[in-house]
RODRENMI-530789 format. One line per field, with one value per residue (C-alpha): residue number from 1; residue in one letter; x, z, y. Coordinates in steps of 0.001 Angstrom, whole numbers, plus 500000, padded with zeros to 6 digits. Last residue first. Example, Ala and Ser with C-alpha at 12.3 -4.5 7.8 and 13.67 -1.06 7.14 Angstrom:
BEGIN
resi = [2 | 1]
resn = [s | a]
px = [513670 | 512300]
pz = [507140 | 507800]
py = [498940 | 495500]
REM end
This chain:
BEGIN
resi = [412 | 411 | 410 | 409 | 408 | 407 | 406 | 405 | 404 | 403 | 402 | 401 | 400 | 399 | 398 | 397 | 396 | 395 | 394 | 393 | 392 | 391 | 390 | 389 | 388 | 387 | 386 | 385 | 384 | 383 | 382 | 381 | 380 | 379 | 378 | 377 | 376 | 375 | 374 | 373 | 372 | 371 | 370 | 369 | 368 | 367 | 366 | 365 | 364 | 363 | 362 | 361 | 360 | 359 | 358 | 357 | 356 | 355 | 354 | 353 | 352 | 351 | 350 | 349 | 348 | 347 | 346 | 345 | 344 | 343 | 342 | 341 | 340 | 339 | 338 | 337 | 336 | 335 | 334 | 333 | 332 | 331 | 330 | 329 | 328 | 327 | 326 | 325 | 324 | 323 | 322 | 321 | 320 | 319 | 318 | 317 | 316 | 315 | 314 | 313 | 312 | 311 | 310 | 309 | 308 | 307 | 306 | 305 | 304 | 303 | 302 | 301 | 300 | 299 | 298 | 297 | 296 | 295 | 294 | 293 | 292 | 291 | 290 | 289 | 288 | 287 | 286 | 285 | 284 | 283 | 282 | 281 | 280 | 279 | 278 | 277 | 276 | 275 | 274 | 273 | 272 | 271 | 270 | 269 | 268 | 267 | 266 | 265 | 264 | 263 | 262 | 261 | 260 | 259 | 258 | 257 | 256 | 255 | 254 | 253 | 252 | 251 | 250 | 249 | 248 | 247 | 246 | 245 | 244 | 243 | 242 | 241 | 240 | 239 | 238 | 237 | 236 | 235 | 234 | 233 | 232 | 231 | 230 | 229 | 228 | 227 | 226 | 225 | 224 | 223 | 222 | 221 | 220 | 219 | 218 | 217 | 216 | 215 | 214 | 213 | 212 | 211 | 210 | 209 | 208 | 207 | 206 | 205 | 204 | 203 | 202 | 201 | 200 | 199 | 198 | 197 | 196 | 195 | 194 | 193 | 192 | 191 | 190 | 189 | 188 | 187 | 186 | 185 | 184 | 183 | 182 | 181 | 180 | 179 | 178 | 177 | 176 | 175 | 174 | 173 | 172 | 171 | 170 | 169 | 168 | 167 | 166 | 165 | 164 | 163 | 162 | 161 | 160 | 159 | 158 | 157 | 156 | 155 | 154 | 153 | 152 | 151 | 150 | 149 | 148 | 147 | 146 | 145 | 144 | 143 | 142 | 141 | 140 | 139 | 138 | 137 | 136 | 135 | 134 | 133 | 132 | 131 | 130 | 129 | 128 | 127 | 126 | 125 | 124 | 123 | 122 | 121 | 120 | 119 | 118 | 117 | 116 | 115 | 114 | 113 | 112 | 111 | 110 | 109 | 108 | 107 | 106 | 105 | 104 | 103 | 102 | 101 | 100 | 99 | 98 | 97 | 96 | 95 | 94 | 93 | 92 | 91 | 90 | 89 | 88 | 87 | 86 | 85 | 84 | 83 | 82 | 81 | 80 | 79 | 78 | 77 | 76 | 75 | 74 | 73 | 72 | 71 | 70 | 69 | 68 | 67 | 66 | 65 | 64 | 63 | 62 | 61 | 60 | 59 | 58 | 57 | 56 | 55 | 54 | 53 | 52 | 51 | 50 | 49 | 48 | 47 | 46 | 45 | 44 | 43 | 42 | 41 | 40 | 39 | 38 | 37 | 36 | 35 | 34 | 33 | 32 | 31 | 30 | 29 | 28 | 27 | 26 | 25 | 24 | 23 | 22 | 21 | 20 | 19 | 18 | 17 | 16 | 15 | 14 | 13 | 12 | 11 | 10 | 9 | 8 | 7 | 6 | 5 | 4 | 3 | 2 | 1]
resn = [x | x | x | x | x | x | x | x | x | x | x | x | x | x | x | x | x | x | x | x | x | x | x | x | x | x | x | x | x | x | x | x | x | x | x | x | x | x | x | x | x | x | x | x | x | x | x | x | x | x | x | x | x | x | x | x | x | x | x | x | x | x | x | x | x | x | x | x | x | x | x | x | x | x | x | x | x | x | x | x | x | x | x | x | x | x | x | x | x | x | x | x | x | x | x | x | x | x | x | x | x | x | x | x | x | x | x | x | x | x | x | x | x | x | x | x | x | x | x | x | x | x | x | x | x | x | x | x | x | x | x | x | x | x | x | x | x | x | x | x | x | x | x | x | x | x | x | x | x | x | x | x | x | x | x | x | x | x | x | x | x | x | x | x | x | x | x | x | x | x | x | x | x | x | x | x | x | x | x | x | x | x | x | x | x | x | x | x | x | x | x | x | x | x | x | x | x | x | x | x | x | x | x | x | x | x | x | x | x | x | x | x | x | x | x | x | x | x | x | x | x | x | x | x | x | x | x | x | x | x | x | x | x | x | x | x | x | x | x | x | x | x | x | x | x | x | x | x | x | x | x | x | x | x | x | x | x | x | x | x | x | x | x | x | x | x | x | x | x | x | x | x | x | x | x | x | x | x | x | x | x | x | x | x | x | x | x | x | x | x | x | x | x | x | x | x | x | x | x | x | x | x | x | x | x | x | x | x | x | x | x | x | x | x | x | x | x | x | x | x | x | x | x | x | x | x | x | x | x | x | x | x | x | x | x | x | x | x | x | x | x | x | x | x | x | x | x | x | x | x | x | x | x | x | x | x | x | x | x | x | x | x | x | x | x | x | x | x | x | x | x | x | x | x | x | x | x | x | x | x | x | x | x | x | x | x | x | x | x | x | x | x | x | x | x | x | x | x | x | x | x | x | x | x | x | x | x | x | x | x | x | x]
px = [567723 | 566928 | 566906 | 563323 | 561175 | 562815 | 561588 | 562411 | 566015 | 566391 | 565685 | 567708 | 570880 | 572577 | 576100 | 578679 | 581741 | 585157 | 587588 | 591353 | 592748 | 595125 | 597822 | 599215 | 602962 | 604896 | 603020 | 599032 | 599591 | 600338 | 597104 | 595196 | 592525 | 588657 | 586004 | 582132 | 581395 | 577639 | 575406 | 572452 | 572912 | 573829 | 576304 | 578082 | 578553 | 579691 | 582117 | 583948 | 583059 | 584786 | 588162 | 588868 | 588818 | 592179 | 593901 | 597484 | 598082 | 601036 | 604082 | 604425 | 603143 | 606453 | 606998 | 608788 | 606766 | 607833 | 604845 | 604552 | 604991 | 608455 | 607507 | 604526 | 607574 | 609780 | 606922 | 606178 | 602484 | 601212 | 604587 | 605012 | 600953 | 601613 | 605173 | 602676 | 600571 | 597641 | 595622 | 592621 | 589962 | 591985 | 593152 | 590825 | 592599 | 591068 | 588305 | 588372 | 585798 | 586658 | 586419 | 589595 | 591621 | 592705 | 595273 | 598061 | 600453 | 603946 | 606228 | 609713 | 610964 | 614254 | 615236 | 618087 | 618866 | 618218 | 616459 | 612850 | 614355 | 615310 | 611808 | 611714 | 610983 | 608976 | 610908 | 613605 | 612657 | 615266 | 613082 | 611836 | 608744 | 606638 | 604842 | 601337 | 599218 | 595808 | 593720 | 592507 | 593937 | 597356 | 600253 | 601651 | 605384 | 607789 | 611488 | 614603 | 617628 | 621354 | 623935 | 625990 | 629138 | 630843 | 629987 | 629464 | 625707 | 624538 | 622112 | 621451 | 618379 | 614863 | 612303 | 609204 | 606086 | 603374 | 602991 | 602508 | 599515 | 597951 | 600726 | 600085 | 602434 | 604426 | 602337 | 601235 | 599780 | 602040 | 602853 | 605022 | 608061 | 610444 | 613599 | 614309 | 616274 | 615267 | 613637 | 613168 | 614955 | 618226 | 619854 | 623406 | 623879 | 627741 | 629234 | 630585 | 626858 | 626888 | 625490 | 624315 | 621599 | 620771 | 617724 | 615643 | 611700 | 609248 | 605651 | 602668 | 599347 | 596697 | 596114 | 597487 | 600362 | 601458 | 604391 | 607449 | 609316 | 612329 | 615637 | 618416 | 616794 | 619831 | 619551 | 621736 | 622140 | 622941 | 620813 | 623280 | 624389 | 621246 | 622543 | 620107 | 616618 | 615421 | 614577 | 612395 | 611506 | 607830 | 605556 | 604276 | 606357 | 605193 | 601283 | 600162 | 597821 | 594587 | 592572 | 594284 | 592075 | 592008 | 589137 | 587140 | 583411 | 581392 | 577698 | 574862 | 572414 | 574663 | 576995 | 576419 | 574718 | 576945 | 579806 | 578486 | 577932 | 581104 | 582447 | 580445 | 582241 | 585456 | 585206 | 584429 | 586842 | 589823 | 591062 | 594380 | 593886 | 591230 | 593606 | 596208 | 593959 | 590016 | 588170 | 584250 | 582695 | 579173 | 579303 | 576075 | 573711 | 572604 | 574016 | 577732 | 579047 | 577020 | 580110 | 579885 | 582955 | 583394 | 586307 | 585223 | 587246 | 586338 | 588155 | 586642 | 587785 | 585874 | 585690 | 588869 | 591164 | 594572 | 594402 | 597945 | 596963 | 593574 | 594884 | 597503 | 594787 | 592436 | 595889 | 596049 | 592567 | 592798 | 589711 | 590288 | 587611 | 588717 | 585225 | 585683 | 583418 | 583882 | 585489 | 588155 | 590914 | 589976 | 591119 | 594451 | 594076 | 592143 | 594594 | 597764 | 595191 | 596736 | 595377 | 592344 | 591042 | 588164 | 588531 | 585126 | 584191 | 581274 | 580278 | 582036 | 579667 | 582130 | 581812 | 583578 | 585110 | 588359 | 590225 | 588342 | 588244 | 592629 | 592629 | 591373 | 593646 | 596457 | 595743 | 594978 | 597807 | 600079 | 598704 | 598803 | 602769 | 603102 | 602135 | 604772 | 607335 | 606682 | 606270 | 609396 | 609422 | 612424 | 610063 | 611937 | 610968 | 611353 | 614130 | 611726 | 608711 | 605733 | 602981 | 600886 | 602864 | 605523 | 603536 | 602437 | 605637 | 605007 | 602096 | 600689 | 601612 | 600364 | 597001 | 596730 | 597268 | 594512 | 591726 | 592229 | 591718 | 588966 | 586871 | 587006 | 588945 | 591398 | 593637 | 597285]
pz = [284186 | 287756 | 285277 | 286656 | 287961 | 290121 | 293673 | 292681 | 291516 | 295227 | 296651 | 294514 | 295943 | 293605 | 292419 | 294274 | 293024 | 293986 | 291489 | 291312 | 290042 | 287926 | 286697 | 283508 | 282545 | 285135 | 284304 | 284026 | 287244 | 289522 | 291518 | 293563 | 295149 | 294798 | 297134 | 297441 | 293735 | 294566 | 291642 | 290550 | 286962 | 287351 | 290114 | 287620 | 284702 | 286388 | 288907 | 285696 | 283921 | 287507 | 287032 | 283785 | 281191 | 280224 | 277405 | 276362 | 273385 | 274142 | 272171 | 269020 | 267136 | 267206 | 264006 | 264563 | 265980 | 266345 | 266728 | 270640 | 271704 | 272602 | 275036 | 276651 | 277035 | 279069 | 280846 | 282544 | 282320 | 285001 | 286830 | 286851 | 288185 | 290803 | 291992 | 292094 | 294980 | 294520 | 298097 | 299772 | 301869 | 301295 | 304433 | 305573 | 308941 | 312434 | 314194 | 318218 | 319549 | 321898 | 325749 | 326260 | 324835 | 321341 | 320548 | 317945 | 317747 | 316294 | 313882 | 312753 | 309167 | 307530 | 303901 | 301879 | 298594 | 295185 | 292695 | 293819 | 297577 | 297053 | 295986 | 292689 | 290520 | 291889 | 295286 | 294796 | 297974 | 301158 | 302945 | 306539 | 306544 | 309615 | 310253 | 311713 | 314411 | 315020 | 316006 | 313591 | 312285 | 310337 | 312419 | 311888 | 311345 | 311811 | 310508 | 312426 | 310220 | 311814 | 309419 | 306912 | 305114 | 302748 | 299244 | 300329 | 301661 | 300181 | 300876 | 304226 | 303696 | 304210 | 306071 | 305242 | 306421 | 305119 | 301484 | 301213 | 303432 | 303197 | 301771 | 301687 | 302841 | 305944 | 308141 | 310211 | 307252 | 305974 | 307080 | 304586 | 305620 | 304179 | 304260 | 301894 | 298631 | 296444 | 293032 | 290962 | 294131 | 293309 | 296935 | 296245 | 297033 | 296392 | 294604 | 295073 | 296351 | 300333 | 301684 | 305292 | 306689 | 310766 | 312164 | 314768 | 314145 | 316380 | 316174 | 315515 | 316763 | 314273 | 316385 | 319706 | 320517 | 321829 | 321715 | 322355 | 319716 | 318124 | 319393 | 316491 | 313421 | 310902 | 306826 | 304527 | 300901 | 297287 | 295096 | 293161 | 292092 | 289816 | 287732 | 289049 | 287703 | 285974 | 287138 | 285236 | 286644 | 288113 | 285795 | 287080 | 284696 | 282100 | 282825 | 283822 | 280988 | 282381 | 284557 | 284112 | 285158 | 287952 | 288172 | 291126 | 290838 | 293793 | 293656 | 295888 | 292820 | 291096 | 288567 | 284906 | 283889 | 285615 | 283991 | 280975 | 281177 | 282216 | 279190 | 276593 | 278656 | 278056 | 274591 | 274136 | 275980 | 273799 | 275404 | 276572 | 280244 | 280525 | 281465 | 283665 | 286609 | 286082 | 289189 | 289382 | 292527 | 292971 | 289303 | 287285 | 287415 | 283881 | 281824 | 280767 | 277192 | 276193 | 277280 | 275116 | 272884 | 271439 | 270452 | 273912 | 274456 | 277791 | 281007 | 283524 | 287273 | 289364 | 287830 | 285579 | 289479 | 288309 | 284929 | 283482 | 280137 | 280288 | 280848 | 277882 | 275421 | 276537 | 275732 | 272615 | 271542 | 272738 | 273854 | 277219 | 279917 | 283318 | 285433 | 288728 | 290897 | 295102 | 295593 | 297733 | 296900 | 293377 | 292891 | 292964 | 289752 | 288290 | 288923 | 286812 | 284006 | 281291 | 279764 | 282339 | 280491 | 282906 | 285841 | 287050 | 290925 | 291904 | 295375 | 297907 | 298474 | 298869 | 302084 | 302221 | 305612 | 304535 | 306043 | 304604 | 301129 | 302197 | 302745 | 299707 | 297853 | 299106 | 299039 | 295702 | 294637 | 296082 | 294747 | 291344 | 291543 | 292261 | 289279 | 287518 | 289994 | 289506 | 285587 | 285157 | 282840 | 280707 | 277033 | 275999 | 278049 | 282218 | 282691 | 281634 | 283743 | 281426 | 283452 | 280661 | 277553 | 279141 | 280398 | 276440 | 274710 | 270482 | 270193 | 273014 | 271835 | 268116 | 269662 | 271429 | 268221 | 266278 | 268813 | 268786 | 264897 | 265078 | 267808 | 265175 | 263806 | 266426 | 267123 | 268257]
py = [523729 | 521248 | 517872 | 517215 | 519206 | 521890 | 520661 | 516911 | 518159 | 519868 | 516790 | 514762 | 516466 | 519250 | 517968 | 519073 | 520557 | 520742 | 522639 | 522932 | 525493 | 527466 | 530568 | 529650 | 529980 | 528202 | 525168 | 523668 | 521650 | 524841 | 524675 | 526823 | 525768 | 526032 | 524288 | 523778 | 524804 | 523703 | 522754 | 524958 | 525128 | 528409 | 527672 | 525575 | 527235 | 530321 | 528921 | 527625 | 531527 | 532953 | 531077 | 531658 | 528397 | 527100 | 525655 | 524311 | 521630 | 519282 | 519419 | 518106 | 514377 | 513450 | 510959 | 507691 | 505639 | 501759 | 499820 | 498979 | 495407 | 496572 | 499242 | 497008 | 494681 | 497075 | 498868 | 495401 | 493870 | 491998 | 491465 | 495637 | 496109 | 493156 | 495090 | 498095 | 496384 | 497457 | 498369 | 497440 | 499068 | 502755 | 504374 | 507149 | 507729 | 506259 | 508796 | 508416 | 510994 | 513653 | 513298 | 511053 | 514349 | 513536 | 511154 | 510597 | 507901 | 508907 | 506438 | 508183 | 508306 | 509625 | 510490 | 509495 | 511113 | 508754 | 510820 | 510492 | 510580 | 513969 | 515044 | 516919 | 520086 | 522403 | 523124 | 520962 | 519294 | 517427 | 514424 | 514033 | 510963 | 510833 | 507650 | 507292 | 505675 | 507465 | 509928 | 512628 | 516457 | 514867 | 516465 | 520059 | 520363 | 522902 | 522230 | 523302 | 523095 | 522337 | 522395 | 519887 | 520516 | 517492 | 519906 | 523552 | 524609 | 527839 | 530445 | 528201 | 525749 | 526765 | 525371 | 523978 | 521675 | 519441 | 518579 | 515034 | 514572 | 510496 | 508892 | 505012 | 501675 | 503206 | 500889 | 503788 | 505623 | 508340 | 511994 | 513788 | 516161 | 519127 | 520649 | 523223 | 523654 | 526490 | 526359 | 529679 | 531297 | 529175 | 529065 | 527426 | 523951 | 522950 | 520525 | 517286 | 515406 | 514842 | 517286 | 516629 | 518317 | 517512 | 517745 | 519210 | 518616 | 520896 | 519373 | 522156 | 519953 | 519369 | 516175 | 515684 | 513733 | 510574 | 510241 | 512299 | 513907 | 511981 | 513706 | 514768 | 513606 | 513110 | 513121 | 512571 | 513503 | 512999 | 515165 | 516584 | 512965 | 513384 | 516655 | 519275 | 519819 | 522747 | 526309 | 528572 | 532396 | 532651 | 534322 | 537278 | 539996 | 537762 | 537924 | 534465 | 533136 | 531872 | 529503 | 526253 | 523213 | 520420 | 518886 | 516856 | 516196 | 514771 | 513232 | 514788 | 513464 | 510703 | 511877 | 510841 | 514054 | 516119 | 514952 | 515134 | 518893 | 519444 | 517649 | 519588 | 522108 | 520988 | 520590 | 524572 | 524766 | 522977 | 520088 | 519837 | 521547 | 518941 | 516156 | 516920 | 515544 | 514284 | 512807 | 511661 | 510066 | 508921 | 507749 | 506249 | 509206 | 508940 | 506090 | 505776 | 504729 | 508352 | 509868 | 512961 | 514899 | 511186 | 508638 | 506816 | 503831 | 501866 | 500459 | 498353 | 497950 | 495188 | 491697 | 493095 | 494127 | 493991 | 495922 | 496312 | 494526 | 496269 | 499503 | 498719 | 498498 | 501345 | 503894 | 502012 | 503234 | 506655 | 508341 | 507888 | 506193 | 504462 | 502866 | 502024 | 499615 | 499176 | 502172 | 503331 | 500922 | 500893 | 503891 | 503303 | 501068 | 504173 | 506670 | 504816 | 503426 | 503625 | 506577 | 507484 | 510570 | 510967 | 508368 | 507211 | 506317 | 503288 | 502406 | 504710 | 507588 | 511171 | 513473 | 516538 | 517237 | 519039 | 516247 | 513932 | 515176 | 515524 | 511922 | 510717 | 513209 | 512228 | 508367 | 509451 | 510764 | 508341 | 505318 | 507144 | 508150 | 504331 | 503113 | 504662 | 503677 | 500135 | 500467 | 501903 | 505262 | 505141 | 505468 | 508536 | 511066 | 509662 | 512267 | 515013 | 513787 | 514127 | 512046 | 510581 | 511138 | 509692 | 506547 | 506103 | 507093 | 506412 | 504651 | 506528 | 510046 | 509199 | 507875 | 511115 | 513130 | 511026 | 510947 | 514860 | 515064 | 512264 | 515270 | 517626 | 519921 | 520458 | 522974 | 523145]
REM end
């Protein structure tokens, strides 16, 4: 789909919110249809940015806490997380209805604001306003030529030695590279058990390799059969030692048998690595669709055991970045439950079709940036954009004051 103008994309988003708003948001196939629960909505954001708080300070990269913006915030499922990192947060979209509902679920109003912006520039902000910006799912619908208007914004509204994160599809997989499809299983597929057969001893180090023994039980009425578009495999997270916020969901993996029958259950051993700083936290076990979903996100059992980790008494002790404060998402359902948000909504009958797909290659992102002297300090892959588009995630600095003093000005 293309655009006209900037009203023609206001238009198709306000269809899509009108009609599913959390759908149109995170697109989980089951959830299609207006069945996502607020809760569990919500929840997906806490745990993406715990993650990806965590993983800036795993990685080292330093980020200024006072104010954070959430480009293309819909209803606001990043930006309440948010808040637990930063003391102001500012959620922009250019839907309308999309603005609406943030407010109705906002929990935090004397510190979270959310704003319309019908506009390819963010003029709403003033220069060097944001210490932190973070974008996710959202530029890959925007045509690139809007995207880089966007770029360009961002950096104007970024503080000096501010932090951009985007994710953003790179280009069209060839076919023959294209990983094969795979969709979900039926949802008593999923039924599990789990057994850890010792607990390892505690303390231990940090970035230590952890051997995990444990039992797999299948308990659905068919059998697991290796699907190598989305195997089975054990699989572990490392939370906070309260349990309460995921700070490394993708941690270890081991594969299942080629196929498991209905009532059988083996021995897998999975290979962990705990969280690089000192601390008390809680190992979660759990069975993966690879690509598709957690067990426990359709009902399996997982397991969890708490393990303290300490450095040799020479090296500093560093506790985990845990956010200052947390939303509860039973506060975000109470405030404003999916249900009723559903049935306030006008009744939308027409589709407005399926989500537009862009990227920008790899090197011309790097490009833009690095010629207008701002550090791309980090790019990862990422598998956001689908099966079809090979992408990335981008971490750029924006040049320090200094270096804008040197240049005169705006550093062009």
């Amino acid at each position: 789909m293309k655009y006209d103008d900037i009203r023609d994309l206001k238009d198709y988003w306000e269809k899509h919110a009108r009609r599913d708003p959390l759908w149109a948001i995170l697109s989980d196939p089951s959830k299609k249809g207006r069945k996502w629960n607020a809760g569990d909505f919500f929840e997906t954001g806490q745990r993406e940015i715990s993650i990806l708080m965590f993983r800036l300070r795993s990685l080292k990269i330093d980020v200024a806490r006072t104010a954070a913006l959430d480009f293309g915030c819909g209803v606001g499922r990043l930006t309440q997380a948010l808040v637990g990192y930063f003391d102001r947060v500012a959620g922009v979209d250019i839907s309308e209805t999309m603005i609406d509902l943030a407010n109705d679920f906002n929990r935090f109003p004397d510190r979270v604001r959310y704003i319309c912006n019908p506009s390819d520039r963010l003029e709403v902000f003033e220069d060097g306003e944001f210490d932190f910006i973070y974008t996710n799912i959202v530029l890959q619908h925007l045509l690139p030529e809007l995207t880089l208007r966007y770029f360009e914004e961002f950096l104007r509204v970024l503080r000096p030695g501010g932090l951009l994160v985007f994710q953003l599809p790179s280009h069209v997989r060839e076919k023959e590279a294209a990983p094969p499809a795979a969709g979900p299983m039926s949802d008593d597929a999923y039924a599990s058990s789990l057994r850890l057969e010792e607990i390892p001893p505690s303390p231990q180090k940090p970035s230590a390799e952890i051997s995990l023994r444990v039992t797999v039980k299948n308990l659905c009425c068919g059998d697991w059969v290796r699907n190598e578009a989305a195997p089975i495999r054990l699989g572990n997270h490392w939370l906070s030692g309260d349990g309460k916020t995921m700070l490394i969901q993708d941690d270890g993996r081991a594969d299942l048998p080629h196929s498991l029958a209905a009532g059988e259950e083996c021995l897998i051993i999975l290979t962990a690595k705990t969280p690089p700083y000192e601390g008390d936290y809680q190992c979660e076990i759990d069975l993966v669709h690879e690509g598709i979903y957690w067990f426990k996100d359709k009902g399996g059992s997982t397991l969890r055991f708490p393990l303290e980790l300490k450095s040799d008494p020479a090296e500093i002790r560093s506790e985990p970045f845990t956010p200052k404060m947390r939303t509860r998402v039973d506060d975000l359902a109470d405030a404003a439950a999916a249900e009723d948000i559903y049935r306030a909504l006008p009744r939308e009958e027409e589709d407005p079709g399926e989500f537009p797909m862009h990227g920008i290659p790899r090197d011309e992102v790097i490009d833009f940036f690095q010629s207008r002297r701002d550090a791309v300090i980090r790019v990862e892959d990422d598998e956001r954009g689908g099966r079809e588009w090979s992408g990335f995630r981008y971490f750029v600095r924006k040049k320090p004051q200094l270096f804008l003093d040197d240049l005169g000005g705006n550093g062009k």
